[in-house]
Residue, then its C-alpha position, 0 to 999 in steps of 0.5 A: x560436748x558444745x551446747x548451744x550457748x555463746x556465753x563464756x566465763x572468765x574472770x578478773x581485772x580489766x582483760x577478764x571478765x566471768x559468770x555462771x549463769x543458770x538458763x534464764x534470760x539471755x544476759x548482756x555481753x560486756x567485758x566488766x573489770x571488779x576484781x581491783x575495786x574489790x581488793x581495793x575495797x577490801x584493803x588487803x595485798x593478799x589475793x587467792x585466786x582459784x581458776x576452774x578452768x572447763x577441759x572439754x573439747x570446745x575450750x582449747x584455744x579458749x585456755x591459750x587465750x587465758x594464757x596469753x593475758x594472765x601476765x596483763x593480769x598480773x601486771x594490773x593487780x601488782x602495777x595497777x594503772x594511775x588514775x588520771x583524776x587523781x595521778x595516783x593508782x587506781x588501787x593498792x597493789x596486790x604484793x602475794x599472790x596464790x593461783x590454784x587450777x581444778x578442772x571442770x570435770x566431777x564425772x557422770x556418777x552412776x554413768x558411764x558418759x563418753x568423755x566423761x567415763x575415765x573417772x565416772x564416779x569423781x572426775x578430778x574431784x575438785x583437787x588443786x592442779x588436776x594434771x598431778x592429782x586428778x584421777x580424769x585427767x591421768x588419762x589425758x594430761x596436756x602433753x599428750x593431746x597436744x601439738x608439739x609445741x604448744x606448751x611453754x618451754x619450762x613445761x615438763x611431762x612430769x605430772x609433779x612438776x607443780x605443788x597444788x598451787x602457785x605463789x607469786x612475792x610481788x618482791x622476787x617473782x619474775x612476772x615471765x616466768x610466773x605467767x609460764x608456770x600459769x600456763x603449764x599448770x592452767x592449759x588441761x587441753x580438752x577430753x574431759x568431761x562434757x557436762x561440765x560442773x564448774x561451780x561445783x567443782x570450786x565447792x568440792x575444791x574449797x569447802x567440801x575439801x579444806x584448803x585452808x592454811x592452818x596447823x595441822x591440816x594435811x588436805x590435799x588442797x590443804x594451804x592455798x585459802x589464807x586466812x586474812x587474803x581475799x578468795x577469787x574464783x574464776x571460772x573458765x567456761x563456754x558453757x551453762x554450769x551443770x552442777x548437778x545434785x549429789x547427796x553424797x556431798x549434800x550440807x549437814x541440815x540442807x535437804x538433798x533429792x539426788x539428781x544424779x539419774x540425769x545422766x542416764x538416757x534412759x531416764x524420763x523426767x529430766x526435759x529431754x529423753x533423746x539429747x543427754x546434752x540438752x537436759x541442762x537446757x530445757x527445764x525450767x530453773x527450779x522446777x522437778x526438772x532441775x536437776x542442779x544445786x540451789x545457787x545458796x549453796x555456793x552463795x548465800x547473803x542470807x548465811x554467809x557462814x554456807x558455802x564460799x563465804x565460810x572461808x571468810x568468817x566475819x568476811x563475807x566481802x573478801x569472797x568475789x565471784x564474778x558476776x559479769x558475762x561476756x563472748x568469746x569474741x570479745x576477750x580475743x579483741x582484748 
């Protein structure tokens, strides 16, 4: 479903940029380039990088754009630019990377939602590389709802052709062929659910799952966050997050009232009784109407042992979440 929002989230460097925000006051559109200052900041090589990329029916060409400048990406992390003030880069260059995709899409619990219907109760569930291991997009992997042609080469139709994320050796990598190994595993095509949950898809990916890189740990996101390697999560999107209150995975000690009875129609009390789709448009932020998570759930500079800075102990600060906004027509000028 499209909603009436221009906004789009996208993240990194000097080609991306993101953010999620919740319907407030319409922000500035500008392109905003923070994720080299904060590795710079933070004087680490190692970046983890979690993508969630939105896979309902408007963002087709929106992921063949990310696609095309993920290489420029990864040029400006590995090879950053000299500043001409100093003649030296403009930041360490990154050596390792790790690049993780989840999609958009945690179903309609309790619903049966158009698009949303494959997998009601879970969508792909925050699970790494969703066109292996989520139980939507078995329905509709990328080969199959695409033209001919549109994936690079090197893509099979084997939905185990990846592992859950990727690695990049600043060493021994091939830019190319990394960038096309982006792509065949970033480009989900659309027919996922149109209520989007993308923070909480990065929450159910990174914190209710474990997807840390420690013995013993047999998750299925199990691997991808290193310990002493900043987190980035970038969310690609062209609508509002629509992260949407299930007690089923509600913080220990946090009180939850469940929410998930706004996606039925047949609901009153959620803002609008004839628009399933407006219902994340019309409440006021906060009120009996919201029906998403508080925004301390994912971030909270009060408790940086909650939510995504969790997986920092002591390192609040090598968690980035973008915090820019932007248009679509923007980052196709870039």
């Amino acid at each position: 479903m499209t909603r009436q929002s221009s906004r789009w989230s996208i993240g990194v460097a000097a080609v991306l940029c993101g953010c999620l925000e919740r319907p407030s006051a319409q922000p500035v559109e500008r392109l905003n380039a923070s994720f080299t200052t904060e590795i710079f900041n933070n004087g680490v090589d190692s970046v983890d990088m979690l993508f969630v990329v939105d896979n309902s029916n408007s963002m087709s060409a929106y992921q063949q754009r990310l696609g095309a400048q993920f290489r420029v990406l990864i040029d400006q992390l590995v090879a950053p630019p000299v500043d001409p003030a100093t003649g030296r880069p403009a930041h360490p260059p990154v050596k390792s990377l790790h690049v993780a995709v989840v999609s958009s899409d945690l179903g309609t619990p309790g619903s049966n939602v158009g698009s949303c219907n494959v997998s009601a109760d879970v969508g792909d569930d925050g699970l790494l590389n969703p066109i292996r291991s989520g139980r939507a997009l078995a329905a509709h992997r990328p080969w199959t709802t695409l033209p001919a042609g549109s994936r690079p080469a090197r893509c099979t139709t084997d939905p185990n052709q990846y592992p859950s994320f990727l690695t990049f050796d600043a060493d021994s990598t091939n830019a190319d062929g990394f960038r096309e190994d982006f792509v065949c595993n970033a480009f989900l095509s659309t027919q996922g659910c149109g209520l989007e949950q993308q923070l909480e898809s990065a929450y159910r990916a990174l914190v209710v799952r474990n997807p840390r890189e420690q013995a013993g740990n047999t998750d299925a996101n199990a691997g991808f966050v290193r310990p002493d390697a900043v987190l980035g999560i970038v969310v690609i999107s062209d609508e509002e997050d629509g992260s949407v209150r299930d007690c089923r995975y509600a913080e220990a000690g946090q009180p939850c009232s469940d929410a998930l009875s706004v996606y039925d129609i047949g609901a009153a009390g959620w803002g609008d009784d004839r628009d399933l789709n407006l219902r994340f448009y019309t409440y006021t932020p906060g009120s009996a109407q919201d029906p998403t998570w508080p925004i301390d759930r994912y971030i909270d500079p009060r408790n940086p042992n909650r939510g995504f800075t969790s997986l920092k102990p002591g390192h609040p600060d090598r968690v980035w979440l973008p915090s820019c906004s932007g248009s679509w027509e923007l980052l196709a000028a870039t």
